[in-house]
C-alpha positions as CSV (number, residue, x, y, z in Angstrom):
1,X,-18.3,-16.1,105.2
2,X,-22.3,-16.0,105.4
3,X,-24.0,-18.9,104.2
4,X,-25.5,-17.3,101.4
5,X,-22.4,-15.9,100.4
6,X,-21.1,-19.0,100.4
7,X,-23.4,-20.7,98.7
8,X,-22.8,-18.2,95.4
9,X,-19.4,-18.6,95.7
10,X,-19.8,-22.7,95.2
11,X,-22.0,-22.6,92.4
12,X,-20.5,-21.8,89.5
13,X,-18.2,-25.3,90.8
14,X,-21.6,-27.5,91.5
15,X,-22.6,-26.4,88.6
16,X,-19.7,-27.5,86.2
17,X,-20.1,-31.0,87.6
18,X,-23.8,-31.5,86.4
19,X,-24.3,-33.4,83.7
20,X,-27.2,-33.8,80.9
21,X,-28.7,-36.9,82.7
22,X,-29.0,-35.0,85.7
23,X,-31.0,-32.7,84.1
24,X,-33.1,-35.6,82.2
25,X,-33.4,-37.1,85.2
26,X,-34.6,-33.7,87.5
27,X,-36.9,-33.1,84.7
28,X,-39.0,-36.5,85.1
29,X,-40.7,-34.7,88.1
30,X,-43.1,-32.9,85.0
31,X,-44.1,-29.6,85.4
32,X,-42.8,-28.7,88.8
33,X,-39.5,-29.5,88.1
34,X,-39.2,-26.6,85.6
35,X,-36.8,-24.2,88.7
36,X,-35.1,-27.2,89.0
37,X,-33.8,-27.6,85.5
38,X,-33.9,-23.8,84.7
39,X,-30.9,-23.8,87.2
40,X,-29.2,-25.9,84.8
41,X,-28.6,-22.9,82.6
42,X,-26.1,-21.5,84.5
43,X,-24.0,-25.2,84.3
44,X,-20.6,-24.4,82.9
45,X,-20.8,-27.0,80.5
46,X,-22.6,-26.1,77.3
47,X,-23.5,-29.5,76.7
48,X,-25.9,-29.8,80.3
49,X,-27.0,-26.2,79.3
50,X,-28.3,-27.6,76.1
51,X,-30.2,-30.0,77.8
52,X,-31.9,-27.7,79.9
53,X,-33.3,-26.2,76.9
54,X,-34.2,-29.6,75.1
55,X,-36.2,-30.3,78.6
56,X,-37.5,-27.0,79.4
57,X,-38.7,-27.2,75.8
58,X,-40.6,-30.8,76.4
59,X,-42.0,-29.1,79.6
60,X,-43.5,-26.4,77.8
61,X,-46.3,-24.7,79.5
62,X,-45.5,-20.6,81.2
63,X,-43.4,-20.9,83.3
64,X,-41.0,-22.1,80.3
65,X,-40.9,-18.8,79.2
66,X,-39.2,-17.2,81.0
67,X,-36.3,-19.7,81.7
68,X,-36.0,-19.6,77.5
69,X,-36.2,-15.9,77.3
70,X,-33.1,-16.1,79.5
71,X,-31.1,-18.9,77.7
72,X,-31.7,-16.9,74.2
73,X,-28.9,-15.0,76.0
74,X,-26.5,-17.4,76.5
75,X,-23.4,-16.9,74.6
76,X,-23.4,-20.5,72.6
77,X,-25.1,-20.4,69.0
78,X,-26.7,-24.0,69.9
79,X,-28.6,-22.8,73.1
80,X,-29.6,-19.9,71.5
81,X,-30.8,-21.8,68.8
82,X,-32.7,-24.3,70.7
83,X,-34.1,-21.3,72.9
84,X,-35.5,-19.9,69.7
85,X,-37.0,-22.7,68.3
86,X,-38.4,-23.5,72.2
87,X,-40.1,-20.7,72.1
88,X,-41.8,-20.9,68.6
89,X,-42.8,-24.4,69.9
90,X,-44.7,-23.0,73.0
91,X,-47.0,-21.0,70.5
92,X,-46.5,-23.5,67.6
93,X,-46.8,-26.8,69.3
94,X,-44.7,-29.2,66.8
95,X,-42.5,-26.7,65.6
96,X,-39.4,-27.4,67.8
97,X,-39.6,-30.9,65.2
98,X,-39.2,-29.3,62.1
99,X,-37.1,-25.7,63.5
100,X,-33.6,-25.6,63.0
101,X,-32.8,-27.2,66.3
102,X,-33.8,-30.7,64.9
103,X,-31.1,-30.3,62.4
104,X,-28.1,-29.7,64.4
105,X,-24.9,-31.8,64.9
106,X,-22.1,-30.8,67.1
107,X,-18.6,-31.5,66.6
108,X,-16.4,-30.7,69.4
109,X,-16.9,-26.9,69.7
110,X,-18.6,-26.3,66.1
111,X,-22.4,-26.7,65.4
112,X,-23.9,-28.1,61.8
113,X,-27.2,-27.4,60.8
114,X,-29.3,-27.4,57.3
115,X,-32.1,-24.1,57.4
116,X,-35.1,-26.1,55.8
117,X,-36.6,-24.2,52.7
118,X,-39.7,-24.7,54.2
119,X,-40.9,-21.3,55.3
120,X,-44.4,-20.7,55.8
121,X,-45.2,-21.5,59.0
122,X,-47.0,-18.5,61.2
123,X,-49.5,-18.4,64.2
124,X,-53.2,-17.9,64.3
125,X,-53.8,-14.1,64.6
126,X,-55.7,-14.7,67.6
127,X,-53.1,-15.8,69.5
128,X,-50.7,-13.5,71.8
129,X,-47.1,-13.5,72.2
130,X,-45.6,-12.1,75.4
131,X,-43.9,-8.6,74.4
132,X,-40.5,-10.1,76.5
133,X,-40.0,-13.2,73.9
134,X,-40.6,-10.5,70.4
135,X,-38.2,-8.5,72.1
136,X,-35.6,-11.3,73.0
137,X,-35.9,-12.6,69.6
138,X,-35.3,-9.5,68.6
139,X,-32.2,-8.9,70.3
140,X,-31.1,-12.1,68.7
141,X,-31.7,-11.7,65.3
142,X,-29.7,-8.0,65.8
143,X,-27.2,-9.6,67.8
144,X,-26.8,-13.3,68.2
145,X,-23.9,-15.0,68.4
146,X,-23.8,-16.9,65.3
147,X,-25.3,-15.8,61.5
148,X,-26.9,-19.1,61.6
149,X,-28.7,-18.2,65.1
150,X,-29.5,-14.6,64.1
151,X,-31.1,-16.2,61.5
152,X,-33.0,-18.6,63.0
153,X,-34.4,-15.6,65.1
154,X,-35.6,-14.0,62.3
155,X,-37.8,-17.0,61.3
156,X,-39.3,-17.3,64.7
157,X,-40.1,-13.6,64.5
158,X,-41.6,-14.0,61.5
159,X,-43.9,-17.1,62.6
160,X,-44.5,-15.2,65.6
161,X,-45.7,-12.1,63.9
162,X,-43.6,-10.1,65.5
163,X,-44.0,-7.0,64.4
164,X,-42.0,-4.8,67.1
165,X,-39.3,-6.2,66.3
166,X,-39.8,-4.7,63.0
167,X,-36.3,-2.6,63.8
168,X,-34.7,-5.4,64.2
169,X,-35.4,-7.0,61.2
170,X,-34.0,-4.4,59.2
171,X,-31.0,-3.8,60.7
172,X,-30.9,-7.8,59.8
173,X,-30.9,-6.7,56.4
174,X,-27.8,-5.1,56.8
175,X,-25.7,-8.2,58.0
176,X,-23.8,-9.2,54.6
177,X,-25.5,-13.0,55.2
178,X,-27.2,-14.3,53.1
179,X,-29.7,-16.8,55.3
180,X,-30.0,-13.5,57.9
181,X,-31.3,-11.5,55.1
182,X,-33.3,-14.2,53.3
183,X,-35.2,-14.7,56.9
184,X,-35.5,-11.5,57.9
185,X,-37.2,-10.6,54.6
186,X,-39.2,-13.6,54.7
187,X,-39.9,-12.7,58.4
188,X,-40.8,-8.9,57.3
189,X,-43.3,-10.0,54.5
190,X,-45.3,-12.5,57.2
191,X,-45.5,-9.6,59.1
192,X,-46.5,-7.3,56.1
193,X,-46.3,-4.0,57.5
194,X,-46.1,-1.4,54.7
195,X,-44.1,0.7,57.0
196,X,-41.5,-1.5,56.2
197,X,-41.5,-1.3,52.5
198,X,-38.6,1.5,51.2
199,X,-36.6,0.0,53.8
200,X,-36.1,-3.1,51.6
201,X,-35.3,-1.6,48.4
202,X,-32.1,-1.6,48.3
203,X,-32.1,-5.8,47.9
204,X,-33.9,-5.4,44.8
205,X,-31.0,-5.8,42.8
206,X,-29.2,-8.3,45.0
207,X,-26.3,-10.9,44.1
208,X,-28.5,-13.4,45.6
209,X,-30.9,-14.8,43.4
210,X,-32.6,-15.7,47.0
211,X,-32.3,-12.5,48.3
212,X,-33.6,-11.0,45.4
213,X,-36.4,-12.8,44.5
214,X,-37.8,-12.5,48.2
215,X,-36.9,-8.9,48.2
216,X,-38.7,-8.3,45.2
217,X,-41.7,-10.6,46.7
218,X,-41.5,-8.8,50.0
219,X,-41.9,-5.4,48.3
220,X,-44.7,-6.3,45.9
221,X,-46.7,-7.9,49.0
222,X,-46.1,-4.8,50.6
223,X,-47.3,-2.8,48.0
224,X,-43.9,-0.3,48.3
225,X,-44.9,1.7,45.2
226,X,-41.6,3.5,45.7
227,X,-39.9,0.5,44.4
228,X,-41.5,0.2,40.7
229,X,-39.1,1.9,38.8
230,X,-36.3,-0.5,39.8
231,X,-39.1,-3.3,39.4
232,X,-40.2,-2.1,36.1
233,X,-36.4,-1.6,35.4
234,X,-35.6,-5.5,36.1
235,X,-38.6,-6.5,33.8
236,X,-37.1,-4.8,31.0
237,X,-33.7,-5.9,31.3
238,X,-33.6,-8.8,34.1
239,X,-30.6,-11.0,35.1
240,X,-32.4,-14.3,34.7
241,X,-35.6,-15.3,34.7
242,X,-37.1,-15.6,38.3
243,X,-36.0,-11.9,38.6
244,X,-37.8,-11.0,35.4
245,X,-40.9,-13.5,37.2
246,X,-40.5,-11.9,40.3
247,X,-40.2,-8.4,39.5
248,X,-43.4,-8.6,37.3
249,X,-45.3,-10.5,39.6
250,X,-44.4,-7.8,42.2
251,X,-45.9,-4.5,39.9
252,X,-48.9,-7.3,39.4
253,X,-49.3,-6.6,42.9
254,X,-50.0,-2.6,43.1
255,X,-50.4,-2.0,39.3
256,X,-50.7,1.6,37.9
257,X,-52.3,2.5,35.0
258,X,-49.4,2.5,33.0
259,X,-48.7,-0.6,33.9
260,X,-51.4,-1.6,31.9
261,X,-49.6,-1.8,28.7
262,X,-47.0,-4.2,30.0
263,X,-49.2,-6.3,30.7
264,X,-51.4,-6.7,27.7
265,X,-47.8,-7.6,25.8
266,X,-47.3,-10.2,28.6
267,X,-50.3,-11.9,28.0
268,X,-48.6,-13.4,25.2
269,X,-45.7,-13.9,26.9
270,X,-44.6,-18.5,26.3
271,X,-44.1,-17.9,30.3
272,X,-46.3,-18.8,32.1
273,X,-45.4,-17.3,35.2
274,X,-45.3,-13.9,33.2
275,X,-48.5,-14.7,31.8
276,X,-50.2,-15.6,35.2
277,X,-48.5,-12.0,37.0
278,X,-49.8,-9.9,34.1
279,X,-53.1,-11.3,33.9
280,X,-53.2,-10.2,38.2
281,X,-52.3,-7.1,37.0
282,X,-54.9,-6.3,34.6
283,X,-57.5,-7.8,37.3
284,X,-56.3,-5.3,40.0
285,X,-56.2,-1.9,37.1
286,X,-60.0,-3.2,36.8
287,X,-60.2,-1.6,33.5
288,X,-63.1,-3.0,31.2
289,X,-62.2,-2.8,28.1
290,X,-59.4,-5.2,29.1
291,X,-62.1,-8.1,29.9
292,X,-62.5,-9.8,26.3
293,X,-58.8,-9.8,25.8
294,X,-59.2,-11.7,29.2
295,X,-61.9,-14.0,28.7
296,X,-60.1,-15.0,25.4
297,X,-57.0,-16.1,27.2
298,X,-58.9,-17.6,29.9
299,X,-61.0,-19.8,26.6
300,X,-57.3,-20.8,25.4
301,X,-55.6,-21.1,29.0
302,X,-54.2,-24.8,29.6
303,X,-51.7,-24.0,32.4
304,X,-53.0,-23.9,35.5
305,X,-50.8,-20.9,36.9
306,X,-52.1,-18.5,34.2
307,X,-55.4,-20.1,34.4
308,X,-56.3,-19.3,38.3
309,X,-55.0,-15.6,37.8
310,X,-57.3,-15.0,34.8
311,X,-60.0,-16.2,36.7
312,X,-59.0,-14.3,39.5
313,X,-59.2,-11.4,37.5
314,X,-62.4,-11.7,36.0
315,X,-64.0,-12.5,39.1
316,X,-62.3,-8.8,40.2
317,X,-63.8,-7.1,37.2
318,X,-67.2,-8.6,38.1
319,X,-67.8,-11.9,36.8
320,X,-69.6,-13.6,40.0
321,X,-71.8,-16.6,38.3
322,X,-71.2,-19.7,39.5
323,X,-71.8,-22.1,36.6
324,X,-69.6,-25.3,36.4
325,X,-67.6,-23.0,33.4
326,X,-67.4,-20.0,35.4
327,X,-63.7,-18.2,36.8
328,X,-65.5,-18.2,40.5
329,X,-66.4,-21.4,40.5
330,X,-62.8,-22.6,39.3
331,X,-61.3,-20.8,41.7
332,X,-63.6,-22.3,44.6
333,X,-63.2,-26.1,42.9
334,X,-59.5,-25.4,42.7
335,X,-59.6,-25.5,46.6
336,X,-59.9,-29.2,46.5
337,X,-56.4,-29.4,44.6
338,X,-53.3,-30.8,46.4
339,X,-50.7,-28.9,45.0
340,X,-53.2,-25.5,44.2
341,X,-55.3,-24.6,47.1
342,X,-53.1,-22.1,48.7
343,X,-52.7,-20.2,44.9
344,X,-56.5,-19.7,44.7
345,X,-57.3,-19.4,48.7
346,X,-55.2,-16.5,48.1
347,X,-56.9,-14.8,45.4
348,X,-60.1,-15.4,47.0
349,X,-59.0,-13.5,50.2
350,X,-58.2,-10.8,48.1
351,X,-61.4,-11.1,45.8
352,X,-63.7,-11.6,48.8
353,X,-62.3,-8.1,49.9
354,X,-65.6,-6.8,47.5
355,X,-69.0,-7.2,49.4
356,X,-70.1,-8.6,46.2
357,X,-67.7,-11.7,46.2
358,X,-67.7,-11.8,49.8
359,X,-71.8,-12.7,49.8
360,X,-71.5,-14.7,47.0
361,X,-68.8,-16.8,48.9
362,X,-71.2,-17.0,51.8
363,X,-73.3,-19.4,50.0
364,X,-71.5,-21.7,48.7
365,X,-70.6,-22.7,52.3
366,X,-73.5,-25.2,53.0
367,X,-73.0,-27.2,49.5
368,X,-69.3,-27.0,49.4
369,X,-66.8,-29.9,50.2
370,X,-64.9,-30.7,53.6
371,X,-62.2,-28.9,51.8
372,X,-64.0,-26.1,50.5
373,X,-66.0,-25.7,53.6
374,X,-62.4,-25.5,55.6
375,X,-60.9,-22.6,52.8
376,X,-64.0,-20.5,52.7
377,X,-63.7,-20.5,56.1
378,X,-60.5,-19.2,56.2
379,X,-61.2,-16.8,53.3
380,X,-63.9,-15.4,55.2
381,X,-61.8,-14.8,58.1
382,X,-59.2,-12.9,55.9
383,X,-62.0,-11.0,54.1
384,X,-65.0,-10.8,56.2
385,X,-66.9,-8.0,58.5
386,X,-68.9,-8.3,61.4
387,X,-71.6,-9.9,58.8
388,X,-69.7,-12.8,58.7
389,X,-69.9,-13.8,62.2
390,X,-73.1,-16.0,61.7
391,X,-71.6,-17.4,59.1
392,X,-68.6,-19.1,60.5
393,X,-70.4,-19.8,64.0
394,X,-72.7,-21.7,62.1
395,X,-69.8,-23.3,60.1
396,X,-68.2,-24.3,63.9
397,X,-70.8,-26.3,64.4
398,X,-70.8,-28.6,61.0
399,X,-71.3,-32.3,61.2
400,X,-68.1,-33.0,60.2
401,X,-65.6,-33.0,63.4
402,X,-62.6,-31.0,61.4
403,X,-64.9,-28.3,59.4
404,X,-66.0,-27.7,62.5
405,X,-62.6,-27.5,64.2
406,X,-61.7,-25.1,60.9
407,X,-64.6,-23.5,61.5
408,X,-64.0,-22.1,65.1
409,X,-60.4,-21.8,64.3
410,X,-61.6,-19.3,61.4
411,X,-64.2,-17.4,63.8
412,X,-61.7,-16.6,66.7
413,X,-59.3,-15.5,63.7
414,X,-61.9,-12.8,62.4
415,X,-63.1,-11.8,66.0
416,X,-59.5,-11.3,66.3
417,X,-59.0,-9.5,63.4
418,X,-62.0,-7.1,63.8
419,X,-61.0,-6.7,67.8
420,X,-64.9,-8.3,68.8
């Protein structure tokens, strides 16, 4: 028999006697080692397999990819997990701490692992993701060998903003799992392509309270107009009340004018989560004669939720001053809050999608706080044109070491977004 021949023949044998701490101990070599311990994958025991991930993972750098592109095809749920979450980590440095790989505990042949709740991690949109790992992933969330892997997929597509995968993702939908459908959802609305939208409509009334309630997010974000008449339907006669929240919150989203109506009764409403969605709804139908019935409730307002959307939509129908009083400047000081900044960055993104707000904003970059500084930024790069540029090149190169960071972080985003 030819040497080669025979070589081929052998390994699957050499390669059931390896062990994890061979491959810890291969892997000391740094990055060169990565062949090496990319042949561990084709160990027969799942246990050295794992470690090859776990080390190809700590490697990182290219020539990782490719070795985890290949073990997101292995037929054990743990490897594929750890491939997944390998992956993320190359273009999310950290993430393979927090992913659902950190979680997991094996027992014999069974795996247990805890999907954390937190779900809002995604990459800078400058940043580009080889077309081979969205389509892997992809394969995995359609196909994985485990719900709990399929779902984990999802996720990673998601963060990745992976939006050829889009197919994928919605034949997710269509697993009977709940954590595959939550994440693909979750995963579809990160990526927010409206093309997507009527294919999620049919988890608007789901069991799930989950489900539902992301469905019903995912739809409004969106903007699936196709799916107000079962929104509109839920508000009337809900099953609890994070659908009727939900639901309302999603028609806030791409209001019609008969929506209007609706909303002026839930201004009234002793929610005030219904009160904050219809007062977002009023602000995007722009009608006028609805501003003293909003400046009233923005006078009386003592919850916070209700308060940022009123000010969100008086700054919408116009109101731009910027006195220590004003909705604008609320919004901006809001910025500096702990537990708010992400509710009024994103109305500002949306607000600063009017030249007007958008050149207000501008100056209120050089007197602002680190915080604030860092936020416009960001809102700028959402919201900004090619007249922004200066603006955040200028804010790259603050005084302070992380506005500055922001600050480049924020101009590579828009140069990205506008393709300069």
């Amino acid at each position: 028999m030819p040497r080669a021949a025979v070589f081929f023949f052998l390994l699957p044998l050499l390669s059931s006697a390896q062990t994890p701490r061979d491959v810890r101990l291969a892997a000391k070599d740094g990055q060169s080692a990565i062949p090496t311990v990319a042949g561990y994958l084709n160990s027969a025991a799942v246990d050295t397999r794992i470690e090859a991930v776990k080390q190809l993972t700590a490697l990182g750098g290219k020539d990782s990819i490719d070795p985890l592109i290949r073990a997101t095809h292995d037929a054990d749920p743990e490897v594929q997990i750890r491939a997944t979450d390998g992956l993320v980590n190359y273009y999310l440095p950290g993430y393979v701490k927090t992913g659902l790989g950190s979680s997991l505990v094996r027992a014999g042949a069974s795996i247990k692992d805890k999907f954390s709740d937190n779900n809002d991690q995604i990459i800078d949109p400058f940043i580009i993701v080889r077309p081979e790992v969205i389509s892997a992933l992809g394969q995995l969330a359609r196909g994985g060998s485990s719900f709990d892997s399929r779902a984990n997929a999802c996720r990673a597509l998601g963060i990745l903003r992976g939006r050829a995968a889009l197919p994928d993702l919605v034949e997710a939908l269509r697993s009977k799992d709940n954590n595959i459908m939550y994440e693909s959802l979750a995963a579809i609305e990160k990526i927010g392509d409206p093309s997507a939208g009527p294919k999620i409509i049919f988890l608007l009334r789901d069991l799930d309270d989950r489900v539902q309630s992301t469905a019903i997010e995912t739809a409004g974000t969106l903007r699936a107009t196709d799916a107000l008449p079962t929104l509109r339907s839920i508000v009337a006669s809900p099953r609890n009340s994070r659908a009727q929240r939900s639901a309302l919150m999603a028609i806030a989203m791409m209001p019609q004018p008969q929506d209007r109506d609706l909303f002026l009764r839930q201004l009234g409403s002793k929610d005030d989560k219904l009160r904050a969605a219809a007062a977002e709804g009023l602000g995007r139908i722009g009608d006028q004669t609805d501003v003293p019935a909003l400046e009233r409730i923005w006078g009386d307002e003592d919850r916070i939720s209700p308060r940022l959307a009123t000010a969100f939509a008086l700054v919408t129908d116009g109101n731009l001053k910027l006195t220590p009083d004003s909705p604008l400047r609320y919004l901006i000081n809001t910025l500096n809050s702990g537990g708010y900044h992400d509710v009024a960055y994103a109305y500002l993104v949306e607000a600063a999608r009017r030249q007007p707000v958008l050149h207000v904003l501008y100056t209120q970059l050089d007197p602002g706080t680190k915080e604030e500084k860092i936020y416009l930024g960001r809102v700028i790069a959402a919201s900004g044109d090619q007249g922004s540029v200066s603006f955040l090149d200028k804010l790259s190169r603050d005084n302070d070491q992380d506005v500055a960071r922001e600050g480049l972080r924020s101009l590579r985003s828009l140069r990205a977004r506008l393709g300069i």
